[in-house]
mmCIF file of the N, C-alpha and C atoms, coordinates in Angstrom:
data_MODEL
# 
_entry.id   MODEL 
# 
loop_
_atom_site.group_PDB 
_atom_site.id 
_atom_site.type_symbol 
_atom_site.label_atom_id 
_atom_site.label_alt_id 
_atom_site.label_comp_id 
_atom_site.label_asym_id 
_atom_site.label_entity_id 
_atom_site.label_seq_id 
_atom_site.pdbx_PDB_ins_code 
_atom_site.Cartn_x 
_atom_site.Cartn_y 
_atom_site.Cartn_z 
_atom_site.occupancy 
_atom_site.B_iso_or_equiv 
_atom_site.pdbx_formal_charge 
_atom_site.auth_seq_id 
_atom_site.auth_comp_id 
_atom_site.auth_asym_id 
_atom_site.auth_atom_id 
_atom_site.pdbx_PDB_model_num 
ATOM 1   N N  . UNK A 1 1  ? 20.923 2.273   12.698 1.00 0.00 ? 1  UNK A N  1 
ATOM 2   C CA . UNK A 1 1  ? 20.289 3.508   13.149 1.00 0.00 ? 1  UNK A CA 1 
ATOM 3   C C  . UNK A 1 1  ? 19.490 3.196   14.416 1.00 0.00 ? 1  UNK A C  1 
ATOM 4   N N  . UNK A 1 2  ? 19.684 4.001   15.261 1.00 0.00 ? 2  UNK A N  1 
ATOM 5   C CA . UNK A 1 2  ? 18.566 3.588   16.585 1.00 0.00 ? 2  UNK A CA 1 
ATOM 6   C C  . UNK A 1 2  ? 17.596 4.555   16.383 1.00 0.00 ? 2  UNK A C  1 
ATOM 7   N N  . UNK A 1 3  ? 16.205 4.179   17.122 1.00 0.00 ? 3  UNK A N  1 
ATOM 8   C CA . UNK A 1 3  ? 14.782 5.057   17.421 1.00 0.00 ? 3  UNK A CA 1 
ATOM 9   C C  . UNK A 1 3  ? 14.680 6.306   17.303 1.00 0.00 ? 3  UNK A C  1 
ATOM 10  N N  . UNK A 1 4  ? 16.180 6.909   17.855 1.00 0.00 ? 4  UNK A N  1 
ATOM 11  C CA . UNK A 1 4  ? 16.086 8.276   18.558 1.00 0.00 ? 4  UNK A CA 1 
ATOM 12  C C  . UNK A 1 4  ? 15.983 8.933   16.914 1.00 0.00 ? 4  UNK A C  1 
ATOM 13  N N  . UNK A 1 5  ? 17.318 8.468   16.503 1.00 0.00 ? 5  UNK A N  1 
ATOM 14  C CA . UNK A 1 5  ? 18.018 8.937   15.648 1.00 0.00 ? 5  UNK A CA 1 
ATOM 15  C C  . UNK A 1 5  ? 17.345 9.006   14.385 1.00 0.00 ? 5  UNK A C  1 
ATOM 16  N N  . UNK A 1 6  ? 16.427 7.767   14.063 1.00 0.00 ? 6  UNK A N  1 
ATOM 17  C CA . UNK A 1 6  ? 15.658 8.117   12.987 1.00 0.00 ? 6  UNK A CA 1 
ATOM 18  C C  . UNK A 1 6  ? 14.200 9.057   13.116 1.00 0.00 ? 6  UNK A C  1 
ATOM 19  N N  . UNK A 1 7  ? 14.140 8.959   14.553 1.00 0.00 ? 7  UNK A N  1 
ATOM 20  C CA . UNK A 1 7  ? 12.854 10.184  14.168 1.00 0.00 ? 7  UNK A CA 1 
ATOM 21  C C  . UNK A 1 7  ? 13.377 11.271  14.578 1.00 0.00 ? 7  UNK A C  1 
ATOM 22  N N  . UNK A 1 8  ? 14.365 11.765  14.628 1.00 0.00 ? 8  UNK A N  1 
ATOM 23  C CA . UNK A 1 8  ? 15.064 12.855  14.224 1.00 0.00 ? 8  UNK A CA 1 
ATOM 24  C C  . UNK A 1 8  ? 15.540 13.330  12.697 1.00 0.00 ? 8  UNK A C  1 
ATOM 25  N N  . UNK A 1 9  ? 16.103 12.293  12.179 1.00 0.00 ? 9  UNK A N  1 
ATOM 26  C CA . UNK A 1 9  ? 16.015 12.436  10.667 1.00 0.00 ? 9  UNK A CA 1 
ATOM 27  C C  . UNK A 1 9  ? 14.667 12.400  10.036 1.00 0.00 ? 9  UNK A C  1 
ATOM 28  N N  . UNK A 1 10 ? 13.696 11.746  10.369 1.00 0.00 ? 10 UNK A N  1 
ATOM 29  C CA . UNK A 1 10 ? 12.550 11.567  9.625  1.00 0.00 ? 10 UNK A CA 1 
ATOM 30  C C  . UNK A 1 10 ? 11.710 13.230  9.742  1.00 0.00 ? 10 UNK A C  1 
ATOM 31  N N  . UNK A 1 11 ? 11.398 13.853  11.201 1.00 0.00 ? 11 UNK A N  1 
ATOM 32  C CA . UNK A 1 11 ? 11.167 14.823  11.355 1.00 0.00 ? 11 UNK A CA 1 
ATOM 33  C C  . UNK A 1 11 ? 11.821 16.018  10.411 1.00 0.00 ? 11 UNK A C  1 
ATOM 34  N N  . UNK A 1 12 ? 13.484 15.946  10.283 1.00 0.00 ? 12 UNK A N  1 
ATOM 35  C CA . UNK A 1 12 ? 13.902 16.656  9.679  1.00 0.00 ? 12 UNK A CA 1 
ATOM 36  C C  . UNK A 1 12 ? 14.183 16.881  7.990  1.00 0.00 ? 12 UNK A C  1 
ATOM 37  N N  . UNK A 1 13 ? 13.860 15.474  7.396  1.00 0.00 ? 13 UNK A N  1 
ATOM 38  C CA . UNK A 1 13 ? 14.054 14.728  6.110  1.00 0.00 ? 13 UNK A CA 1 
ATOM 39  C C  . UNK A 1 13 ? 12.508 14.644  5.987  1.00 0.00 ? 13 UNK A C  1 
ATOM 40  N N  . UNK A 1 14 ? 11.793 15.559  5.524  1.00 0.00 ? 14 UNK A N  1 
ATOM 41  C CA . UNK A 1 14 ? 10.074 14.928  4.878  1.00 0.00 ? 14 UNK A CA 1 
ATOM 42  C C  . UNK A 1 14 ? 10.312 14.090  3.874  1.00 0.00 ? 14 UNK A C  1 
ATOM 43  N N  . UNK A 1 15 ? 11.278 14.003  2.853  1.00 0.00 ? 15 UNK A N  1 
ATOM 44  C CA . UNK A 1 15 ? 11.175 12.738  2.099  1.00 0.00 ? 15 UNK A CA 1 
ATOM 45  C C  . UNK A 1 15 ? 11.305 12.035  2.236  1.00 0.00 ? 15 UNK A C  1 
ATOM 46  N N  . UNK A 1 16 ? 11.614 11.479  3.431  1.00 0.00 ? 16 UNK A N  1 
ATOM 47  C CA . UNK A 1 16 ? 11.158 9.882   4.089  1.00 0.00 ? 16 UNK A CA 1 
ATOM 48  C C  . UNK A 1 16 ? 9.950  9.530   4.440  1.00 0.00 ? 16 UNK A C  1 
ATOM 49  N N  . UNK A 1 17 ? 9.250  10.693  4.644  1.00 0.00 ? 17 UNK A N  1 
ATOM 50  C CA . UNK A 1 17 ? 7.640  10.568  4.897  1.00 0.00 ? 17 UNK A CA 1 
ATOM 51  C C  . UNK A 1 17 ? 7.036  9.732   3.432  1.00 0.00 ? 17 UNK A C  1 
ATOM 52  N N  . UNK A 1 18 ? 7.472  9.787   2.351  1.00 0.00 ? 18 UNK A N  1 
ATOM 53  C CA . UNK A 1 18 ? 6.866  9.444   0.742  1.00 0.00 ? 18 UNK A CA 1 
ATOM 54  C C  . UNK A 1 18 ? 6.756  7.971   1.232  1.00 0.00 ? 18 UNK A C  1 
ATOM 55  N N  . UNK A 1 19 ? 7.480  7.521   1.717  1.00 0.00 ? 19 UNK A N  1 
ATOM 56  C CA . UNK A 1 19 ? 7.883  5.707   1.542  1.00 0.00 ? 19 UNK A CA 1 
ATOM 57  C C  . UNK A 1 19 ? 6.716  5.188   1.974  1.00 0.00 ? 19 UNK A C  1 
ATOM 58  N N  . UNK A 1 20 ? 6.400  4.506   1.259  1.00 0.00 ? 20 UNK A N  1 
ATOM 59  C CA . UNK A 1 20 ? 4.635  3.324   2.523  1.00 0.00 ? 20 UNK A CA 1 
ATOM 60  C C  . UNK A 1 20 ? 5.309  2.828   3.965  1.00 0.00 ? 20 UNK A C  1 
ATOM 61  N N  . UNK A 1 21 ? 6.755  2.185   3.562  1.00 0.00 ? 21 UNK A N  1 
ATOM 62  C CA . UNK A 1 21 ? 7.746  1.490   4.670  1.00 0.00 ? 21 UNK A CA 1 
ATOM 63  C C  . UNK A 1 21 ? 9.002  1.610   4.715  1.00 0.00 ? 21 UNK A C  1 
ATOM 64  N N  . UNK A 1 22 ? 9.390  1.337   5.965  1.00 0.00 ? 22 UNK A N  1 
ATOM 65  C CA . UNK A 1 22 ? 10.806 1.228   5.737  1.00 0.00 ? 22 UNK A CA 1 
ATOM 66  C C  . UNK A 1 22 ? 11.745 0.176   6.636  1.00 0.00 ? 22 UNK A C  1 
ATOM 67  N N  . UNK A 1 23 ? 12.977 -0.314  6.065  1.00 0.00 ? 23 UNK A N  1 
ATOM 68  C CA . UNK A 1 23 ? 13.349 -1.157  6.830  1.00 0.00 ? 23 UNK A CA 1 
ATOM 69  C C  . UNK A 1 23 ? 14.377 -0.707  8.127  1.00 0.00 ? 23 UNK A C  1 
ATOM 70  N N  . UNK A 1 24 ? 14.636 -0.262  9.511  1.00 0.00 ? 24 UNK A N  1 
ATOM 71  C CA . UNK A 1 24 ? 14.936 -0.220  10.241 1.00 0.00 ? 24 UNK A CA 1 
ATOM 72  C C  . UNK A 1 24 ? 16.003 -1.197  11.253 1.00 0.00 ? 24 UNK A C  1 
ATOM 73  N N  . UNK A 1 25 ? 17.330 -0.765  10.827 1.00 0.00 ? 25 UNK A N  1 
ATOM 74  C CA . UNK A 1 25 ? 17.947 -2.299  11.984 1.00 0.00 ? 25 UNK A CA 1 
ATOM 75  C C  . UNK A 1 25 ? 17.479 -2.451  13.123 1.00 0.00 ? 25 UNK A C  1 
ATOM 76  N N  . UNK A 1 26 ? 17.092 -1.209  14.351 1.00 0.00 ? 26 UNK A N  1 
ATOM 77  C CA . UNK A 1 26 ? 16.722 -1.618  15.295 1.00 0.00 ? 26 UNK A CA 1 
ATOM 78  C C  . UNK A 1 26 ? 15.358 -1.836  15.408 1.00 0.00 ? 26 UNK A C  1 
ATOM 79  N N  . UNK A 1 27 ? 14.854 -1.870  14.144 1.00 0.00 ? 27 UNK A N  1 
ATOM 80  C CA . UNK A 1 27 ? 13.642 -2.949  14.346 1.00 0.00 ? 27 UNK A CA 1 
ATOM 81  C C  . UNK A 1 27 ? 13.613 -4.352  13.872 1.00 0.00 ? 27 UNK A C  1 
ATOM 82  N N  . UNK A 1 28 ? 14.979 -4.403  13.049 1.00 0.00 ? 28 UNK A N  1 
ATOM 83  C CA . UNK A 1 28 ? 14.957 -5.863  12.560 1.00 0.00 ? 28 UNK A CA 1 
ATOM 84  C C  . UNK A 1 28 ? 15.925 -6.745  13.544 1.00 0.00 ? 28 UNK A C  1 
ATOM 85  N N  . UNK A 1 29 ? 16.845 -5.813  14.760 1.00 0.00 ? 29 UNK A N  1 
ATOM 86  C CA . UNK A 1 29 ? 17.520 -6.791  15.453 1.00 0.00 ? 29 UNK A CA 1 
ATOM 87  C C  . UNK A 1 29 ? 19.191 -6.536  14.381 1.00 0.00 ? 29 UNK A C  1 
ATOM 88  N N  . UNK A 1 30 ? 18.974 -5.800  13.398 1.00 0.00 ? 30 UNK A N  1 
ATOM 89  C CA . UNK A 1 30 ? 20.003 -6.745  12.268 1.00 0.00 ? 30 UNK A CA 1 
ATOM 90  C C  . UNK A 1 30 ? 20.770 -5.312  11.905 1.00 0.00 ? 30 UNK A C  1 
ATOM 91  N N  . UNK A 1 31 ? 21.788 -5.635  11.354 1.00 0.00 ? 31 UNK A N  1 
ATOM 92  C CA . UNK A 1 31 ? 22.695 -4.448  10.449 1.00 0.00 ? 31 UNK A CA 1 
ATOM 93  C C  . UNK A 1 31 ? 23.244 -4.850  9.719  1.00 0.00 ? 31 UNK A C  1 
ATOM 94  N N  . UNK A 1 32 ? 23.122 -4.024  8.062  1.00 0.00 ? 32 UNK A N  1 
ATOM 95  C CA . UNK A 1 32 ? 23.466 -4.514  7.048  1.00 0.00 ? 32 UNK A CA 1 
ATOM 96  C C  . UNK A 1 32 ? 25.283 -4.520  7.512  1.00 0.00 ? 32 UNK A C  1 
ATOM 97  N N  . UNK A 1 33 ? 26.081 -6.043  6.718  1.00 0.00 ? 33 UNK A N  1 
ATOM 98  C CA . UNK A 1 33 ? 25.309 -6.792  5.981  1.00 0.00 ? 33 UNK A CA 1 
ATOM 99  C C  . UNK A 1 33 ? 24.762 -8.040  5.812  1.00 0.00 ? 33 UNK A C  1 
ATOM 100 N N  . UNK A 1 34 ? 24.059 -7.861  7.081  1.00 0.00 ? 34 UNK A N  1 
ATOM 101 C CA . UNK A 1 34 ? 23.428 -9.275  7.627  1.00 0.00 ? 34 UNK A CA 1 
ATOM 102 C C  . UNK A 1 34 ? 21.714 -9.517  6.441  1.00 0.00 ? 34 UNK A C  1 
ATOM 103 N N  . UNK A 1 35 ? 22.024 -10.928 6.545  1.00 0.00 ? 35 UNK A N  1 
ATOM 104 C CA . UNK A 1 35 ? 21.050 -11.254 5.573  1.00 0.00 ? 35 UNK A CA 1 
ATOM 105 C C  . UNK A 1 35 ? 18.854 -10.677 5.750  1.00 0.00 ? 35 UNK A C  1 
ATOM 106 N N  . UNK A 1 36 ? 18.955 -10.472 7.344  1.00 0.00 ? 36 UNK A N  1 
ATOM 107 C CA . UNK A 1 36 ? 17.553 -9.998  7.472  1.00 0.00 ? 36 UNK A CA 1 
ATOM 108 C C  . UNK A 1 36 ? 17.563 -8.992  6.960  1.00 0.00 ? 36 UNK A C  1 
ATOM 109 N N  . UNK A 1 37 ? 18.423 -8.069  6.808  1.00 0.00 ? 37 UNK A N  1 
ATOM 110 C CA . UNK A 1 37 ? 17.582 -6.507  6.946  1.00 0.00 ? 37 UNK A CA 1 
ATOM 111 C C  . UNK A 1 37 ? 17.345 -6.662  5.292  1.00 0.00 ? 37 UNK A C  1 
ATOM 112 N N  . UNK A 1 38 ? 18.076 -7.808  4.015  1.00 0.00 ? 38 UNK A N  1 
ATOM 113 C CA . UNK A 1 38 ? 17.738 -7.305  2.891  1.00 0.00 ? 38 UNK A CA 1 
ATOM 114 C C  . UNK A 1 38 ? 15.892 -8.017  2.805  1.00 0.00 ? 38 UNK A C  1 
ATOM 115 N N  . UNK A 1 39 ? 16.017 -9.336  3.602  1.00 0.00 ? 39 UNK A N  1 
ATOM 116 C CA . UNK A 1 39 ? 14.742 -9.811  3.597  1.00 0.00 ? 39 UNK A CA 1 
ATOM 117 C C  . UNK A 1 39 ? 13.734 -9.666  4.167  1.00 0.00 ? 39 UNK A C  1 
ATOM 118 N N  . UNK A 1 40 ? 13.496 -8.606  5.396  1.00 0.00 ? 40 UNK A N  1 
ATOM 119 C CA . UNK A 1 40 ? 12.518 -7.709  5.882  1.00 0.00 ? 40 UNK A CA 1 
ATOM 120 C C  . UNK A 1 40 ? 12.257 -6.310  4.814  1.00 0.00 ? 40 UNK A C  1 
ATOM 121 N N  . UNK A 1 41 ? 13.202 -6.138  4.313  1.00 0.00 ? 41 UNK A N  1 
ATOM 122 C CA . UNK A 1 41 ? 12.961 -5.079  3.316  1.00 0.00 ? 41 UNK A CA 1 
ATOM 123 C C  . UNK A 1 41 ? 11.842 -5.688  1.806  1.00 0.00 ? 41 UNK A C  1 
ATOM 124 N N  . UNK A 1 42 ? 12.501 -6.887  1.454  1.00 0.00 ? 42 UNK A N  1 
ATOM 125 C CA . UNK A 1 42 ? 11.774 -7.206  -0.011 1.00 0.00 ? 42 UNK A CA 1 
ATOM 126 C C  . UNK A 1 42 ? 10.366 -8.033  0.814  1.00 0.00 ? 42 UNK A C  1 
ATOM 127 N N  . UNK A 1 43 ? 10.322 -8.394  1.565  1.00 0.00 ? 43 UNK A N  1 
ATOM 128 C CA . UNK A 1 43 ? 8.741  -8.909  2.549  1.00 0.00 ? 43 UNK A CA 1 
ATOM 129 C C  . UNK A 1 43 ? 7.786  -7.498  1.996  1.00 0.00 ? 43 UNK A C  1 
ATOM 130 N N  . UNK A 1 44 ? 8.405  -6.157  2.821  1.00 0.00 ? 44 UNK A N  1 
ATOM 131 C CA . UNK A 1 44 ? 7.617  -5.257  2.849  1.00 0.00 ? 44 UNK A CA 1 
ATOM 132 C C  . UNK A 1 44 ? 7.341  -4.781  1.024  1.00 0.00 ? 44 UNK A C  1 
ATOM 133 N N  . UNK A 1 45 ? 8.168  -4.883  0.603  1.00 0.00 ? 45 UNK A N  1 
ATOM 134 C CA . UNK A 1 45 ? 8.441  -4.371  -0.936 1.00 0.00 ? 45 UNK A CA 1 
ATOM 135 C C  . UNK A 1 45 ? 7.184  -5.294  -2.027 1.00 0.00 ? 45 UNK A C  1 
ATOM 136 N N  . UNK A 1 46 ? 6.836  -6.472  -1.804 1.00 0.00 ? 46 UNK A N  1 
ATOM 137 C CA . UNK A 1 46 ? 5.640  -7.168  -1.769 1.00 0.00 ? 46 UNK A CA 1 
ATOM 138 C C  . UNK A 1 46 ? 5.850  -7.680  -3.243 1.00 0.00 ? 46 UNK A C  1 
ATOM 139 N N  . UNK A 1 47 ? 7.047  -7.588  -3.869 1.00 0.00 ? 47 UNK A N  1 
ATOM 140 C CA . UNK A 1 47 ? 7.492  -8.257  -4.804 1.00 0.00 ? 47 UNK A CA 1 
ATOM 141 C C  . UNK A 1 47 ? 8.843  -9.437  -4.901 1.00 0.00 ? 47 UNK A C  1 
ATOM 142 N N  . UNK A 1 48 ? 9.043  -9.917  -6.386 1.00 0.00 ? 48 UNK A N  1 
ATOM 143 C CA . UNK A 1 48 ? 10.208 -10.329 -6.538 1.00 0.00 ? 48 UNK A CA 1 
ATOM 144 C C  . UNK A 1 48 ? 11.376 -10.024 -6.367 1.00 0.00 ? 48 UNK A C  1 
ATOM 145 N N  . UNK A 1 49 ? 12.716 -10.615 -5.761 1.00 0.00 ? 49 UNK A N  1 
ATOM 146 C CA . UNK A 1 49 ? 13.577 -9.557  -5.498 1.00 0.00 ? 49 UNK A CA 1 
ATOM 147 C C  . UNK A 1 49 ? 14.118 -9.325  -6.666 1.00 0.00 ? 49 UNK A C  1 
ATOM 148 N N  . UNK A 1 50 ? 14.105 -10.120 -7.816 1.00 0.00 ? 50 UNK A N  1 
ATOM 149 C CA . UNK A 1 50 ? 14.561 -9.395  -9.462 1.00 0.00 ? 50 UNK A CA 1 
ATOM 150 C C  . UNK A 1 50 ? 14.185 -8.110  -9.687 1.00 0.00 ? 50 UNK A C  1 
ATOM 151 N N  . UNK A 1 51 ? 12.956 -8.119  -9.257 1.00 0.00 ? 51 UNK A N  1 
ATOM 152 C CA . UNK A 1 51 ? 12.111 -6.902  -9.711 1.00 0.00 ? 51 UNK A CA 1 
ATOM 153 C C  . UNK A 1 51 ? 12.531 -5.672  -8.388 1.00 0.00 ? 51 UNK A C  1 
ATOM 154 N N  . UNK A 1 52 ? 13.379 -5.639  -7.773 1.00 0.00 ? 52 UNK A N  1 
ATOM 155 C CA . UNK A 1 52 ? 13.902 -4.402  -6.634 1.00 0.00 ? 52 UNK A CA 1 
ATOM 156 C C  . UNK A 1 52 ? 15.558 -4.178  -6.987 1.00 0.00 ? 52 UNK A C  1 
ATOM 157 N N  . UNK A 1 53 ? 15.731 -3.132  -6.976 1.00 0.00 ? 53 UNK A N  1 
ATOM 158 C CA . UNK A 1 53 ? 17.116 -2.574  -7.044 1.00 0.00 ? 53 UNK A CA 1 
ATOM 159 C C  . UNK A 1 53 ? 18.099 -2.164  -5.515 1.00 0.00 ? 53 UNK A C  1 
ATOM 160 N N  . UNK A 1 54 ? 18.559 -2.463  -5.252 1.00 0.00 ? 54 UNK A N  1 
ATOM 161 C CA . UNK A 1 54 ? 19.585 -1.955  -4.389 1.00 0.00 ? 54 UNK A CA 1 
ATOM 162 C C  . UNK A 1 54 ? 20.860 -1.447  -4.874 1.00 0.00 ? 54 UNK A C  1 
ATOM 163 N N  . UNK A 1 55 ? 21.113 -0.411  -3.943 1.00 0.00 ? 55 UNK A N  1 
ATOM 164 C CA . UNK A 1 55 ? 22.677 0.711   -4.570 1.00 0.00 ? 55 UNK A CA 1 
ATOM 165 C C  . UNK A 1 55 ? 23.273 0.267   -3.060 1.00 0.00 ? 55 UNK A C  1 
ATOM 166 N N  . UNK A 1 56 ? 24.707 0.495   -3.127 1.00 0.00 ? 56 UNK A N  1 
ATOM 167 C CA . UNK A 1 56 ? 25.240 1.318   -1.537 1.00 0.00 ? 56 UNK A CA 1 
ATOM 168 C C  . UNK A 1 56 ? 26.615 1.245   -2.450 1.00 0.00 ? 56 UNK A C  1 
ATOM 169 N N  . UNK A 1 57 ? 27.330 2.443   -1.524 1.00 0.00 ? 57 UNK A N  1 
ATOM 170 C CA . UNK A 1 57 ? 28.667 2.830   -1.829 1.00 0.00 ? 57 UNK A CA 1 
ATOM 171 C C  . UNK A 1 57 ? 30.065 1.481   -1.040 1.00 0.00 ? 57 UNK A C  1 
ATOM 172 N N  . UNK A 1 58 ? 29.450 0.841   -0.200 1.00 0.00 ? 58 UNK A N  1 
ATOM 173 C CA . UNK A 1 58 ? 30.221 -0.325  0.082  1.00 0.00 ? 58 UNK A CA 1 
ATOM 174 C C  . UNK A 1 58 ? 30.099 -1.959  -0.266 1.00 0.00 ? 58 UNK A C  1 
ATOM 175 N N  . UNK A 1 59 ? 30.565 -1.839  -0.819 1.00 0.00 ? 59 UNK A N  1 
ATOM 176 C CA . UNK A 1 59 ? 30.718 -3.400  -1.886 1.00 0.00 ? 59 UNK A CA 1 
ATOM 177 C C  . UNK A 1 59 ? 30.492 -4.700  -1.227 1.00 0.00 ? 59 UNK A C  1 
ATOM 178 N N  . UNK A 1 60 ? 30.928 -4.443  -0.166 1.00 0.00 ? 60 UNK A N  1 
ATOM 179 C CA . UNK A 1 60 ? 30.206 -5.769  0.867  1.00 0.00 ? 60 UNK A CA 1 
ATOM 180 C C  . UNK A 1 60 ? 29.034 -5.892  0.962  1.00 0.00 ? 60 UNK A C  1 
ATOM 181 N N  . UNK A 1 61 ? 28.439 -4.723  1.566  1.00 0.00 ? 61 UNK A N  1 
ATOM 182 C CA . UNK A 1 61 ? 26.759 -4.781  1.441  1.00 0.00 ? 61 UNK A CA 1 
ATOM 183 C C  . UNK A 1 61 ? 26.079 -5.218  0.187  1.00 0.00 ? 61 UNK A C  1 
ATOM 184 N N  . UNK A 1 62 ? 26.796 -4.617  -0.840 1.00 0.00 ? 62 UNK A N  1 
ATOM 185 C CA . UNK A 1 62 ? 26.010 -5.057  -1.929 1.00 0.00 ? 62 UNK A CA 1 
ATOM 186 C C  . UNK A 1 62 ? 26.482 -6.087  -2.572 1.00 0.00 ? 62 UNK A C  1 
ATOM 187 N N  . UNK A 1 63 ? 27.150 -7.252  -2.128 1.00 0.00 ? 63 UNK A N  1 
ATOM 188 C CA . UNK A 1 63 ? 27.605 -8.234  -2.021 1.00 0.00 ? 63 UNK A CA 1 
ATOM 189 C C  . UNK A 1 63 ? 26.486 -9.050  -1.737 1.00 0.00 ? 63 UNK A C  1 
ATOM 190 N N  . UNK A 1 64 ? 26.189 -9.024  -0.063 1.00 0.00 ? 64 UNK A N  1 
ATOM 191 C CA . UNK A 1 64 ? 25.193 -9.212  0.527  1.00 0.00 ? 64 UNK A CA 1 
ATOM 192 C C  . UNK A 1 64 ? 23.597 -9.456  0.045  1.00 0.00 ? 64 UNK A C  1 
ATOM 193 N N  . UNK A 1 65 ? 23.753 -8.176  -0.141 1.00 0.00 ? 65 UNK A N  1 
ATOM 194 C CA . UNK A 1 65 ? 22.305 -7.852  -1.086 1.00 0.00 ? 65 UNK A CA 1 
ATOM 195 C C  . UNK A 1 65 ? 22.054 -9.072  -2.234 1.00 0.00 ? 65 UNK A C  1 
ATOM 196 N N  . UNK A 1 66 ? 23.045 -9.302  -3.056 1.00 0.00 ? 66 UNK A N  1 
ATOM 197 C CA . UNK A 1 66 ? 23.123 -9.869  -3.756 1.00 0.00 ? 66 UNK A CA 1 
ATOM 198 C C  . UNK A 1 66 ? 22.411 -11.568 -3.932 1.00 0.00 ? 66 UNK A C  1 
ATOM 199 N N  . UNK A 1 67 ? 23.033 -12.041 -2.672 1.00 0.00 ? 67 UNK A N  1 
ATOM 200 C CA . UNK A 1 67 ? 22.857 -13.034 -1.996 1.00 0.00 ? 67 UNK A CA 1 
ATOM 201 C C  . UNK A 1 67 ? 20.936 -13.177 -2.101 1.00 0.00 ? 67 UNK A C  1 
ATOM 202 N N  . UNK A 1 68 ? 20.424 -12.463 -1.676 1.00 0.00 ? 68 UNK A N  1 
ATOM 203 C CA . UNK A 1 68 ? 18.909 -12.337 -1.510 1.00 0.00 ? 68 UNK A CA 1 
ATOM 204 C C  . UNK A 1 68 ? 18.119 -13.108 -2.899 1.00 0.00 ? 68 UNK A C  1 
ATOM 205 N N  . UNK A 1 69 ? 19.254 -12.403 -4.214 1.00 0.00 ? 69 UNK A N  1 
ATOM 206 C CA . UNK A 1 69 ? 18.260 -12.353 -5.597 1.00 0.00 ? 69 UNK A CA 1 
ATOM 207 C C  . UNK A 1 69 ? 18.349 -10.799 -6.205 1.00 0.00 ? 69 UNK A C  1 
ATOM 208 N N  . UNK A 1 70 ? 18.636 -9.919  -5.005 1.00 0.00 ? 70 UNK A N  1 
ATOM 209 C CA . UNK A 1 70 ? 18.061 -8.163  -5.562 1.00 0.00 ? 70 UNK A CA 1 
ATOM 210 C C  . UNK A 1 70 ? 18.687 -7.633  -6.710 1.00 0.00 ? 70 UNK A C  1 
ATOM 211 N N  . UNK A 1 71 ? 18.844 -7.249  -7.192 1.00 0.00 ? 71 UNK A N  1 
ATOM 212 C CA . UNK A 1 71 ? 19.215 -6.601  -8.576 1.00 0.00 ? 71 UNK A CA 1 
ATOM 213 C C  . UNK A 1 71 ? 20.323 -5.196  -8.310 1.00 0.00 ? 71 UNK A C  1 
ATOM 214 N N  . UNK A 1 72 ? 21.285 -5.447  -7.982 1.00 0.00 ? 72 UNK A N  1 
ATOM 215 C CA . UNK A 1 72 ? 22.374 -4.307  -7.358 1.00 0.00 ? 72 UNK A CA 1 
ATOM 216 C C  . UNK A 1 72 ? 23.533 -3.992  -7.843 1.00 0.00 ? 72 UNK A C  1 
ATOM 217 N N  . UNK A 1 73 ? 23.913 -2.907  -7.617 1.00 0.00 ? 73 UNK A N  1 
ATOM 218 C CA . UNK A 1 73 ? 25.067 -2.107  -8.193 1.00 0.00 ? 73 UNK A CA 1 
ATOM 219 C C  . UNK A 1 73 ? 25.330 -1.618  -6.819 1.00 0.00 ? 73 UNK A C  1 
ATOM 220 N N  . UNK A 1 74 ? 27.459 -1.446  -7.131 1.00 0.00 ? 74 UNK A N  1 
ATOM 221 C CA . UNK A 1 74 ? 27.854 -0.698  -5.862 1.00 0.00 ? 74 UNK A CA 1 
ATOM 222 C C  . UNK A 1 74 ? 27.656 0.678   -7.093 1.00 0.00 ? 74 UNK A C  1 
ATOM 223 N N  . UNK A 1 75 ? 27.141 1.629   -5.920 1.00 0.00 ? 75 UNK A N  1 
ATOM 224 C CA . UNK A 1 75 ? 27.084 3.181   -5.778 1.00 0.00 ? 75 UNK A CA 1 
ATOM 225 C C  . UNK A 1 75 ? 28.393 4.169   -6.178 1.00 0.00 ? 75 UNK A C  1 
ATOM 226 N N  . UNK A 1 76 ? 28.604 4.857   -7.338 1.00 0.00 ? 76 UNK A N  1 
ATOM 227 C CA . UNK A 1 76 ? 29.860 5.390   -7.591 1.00 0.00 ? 76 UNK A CA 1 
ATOM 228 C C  . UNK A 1 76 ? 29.269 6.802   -7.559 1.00 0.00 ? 76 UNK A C  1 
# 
């Protein structure tokens, strides 16, 4: 997602406003399913990654995810 694009969704999506944080590729440099964006995400998340869930509908990513420790299911 680039800058533009998420504060366009964010403006238009208030339930992204709920989150304390969020993880951003073009702030991490990274796109899933590269290994930062799951570990800038569980940094901010301020726990174990046992203790965090990840979903996505593509099996690679949550492949990926996997890799970290996170606790994941592909998305049906």
């Amino acid at each position: 997602i680039s800058e533009c694009h998420f504060k366009t969704l964010y403006t238009e999506y208030p339930i992204l406003q709920i989150f304390d944080d969020k993880t951003l590729s073009y702030e991490v440099g990274a796109m899933k399913p590269d290994e930062r964006i799951f570990v800038d995400a569980l940094k901010k998340a301020l726990c174990p990654p046992k203790e965090c869930f990840y979903t996505d509908d593509i099996p690679h990513f949550v492949e990926a995810a996997r890799k970290t420790g996170l606790d994941v299911e592909v998305f049906q």
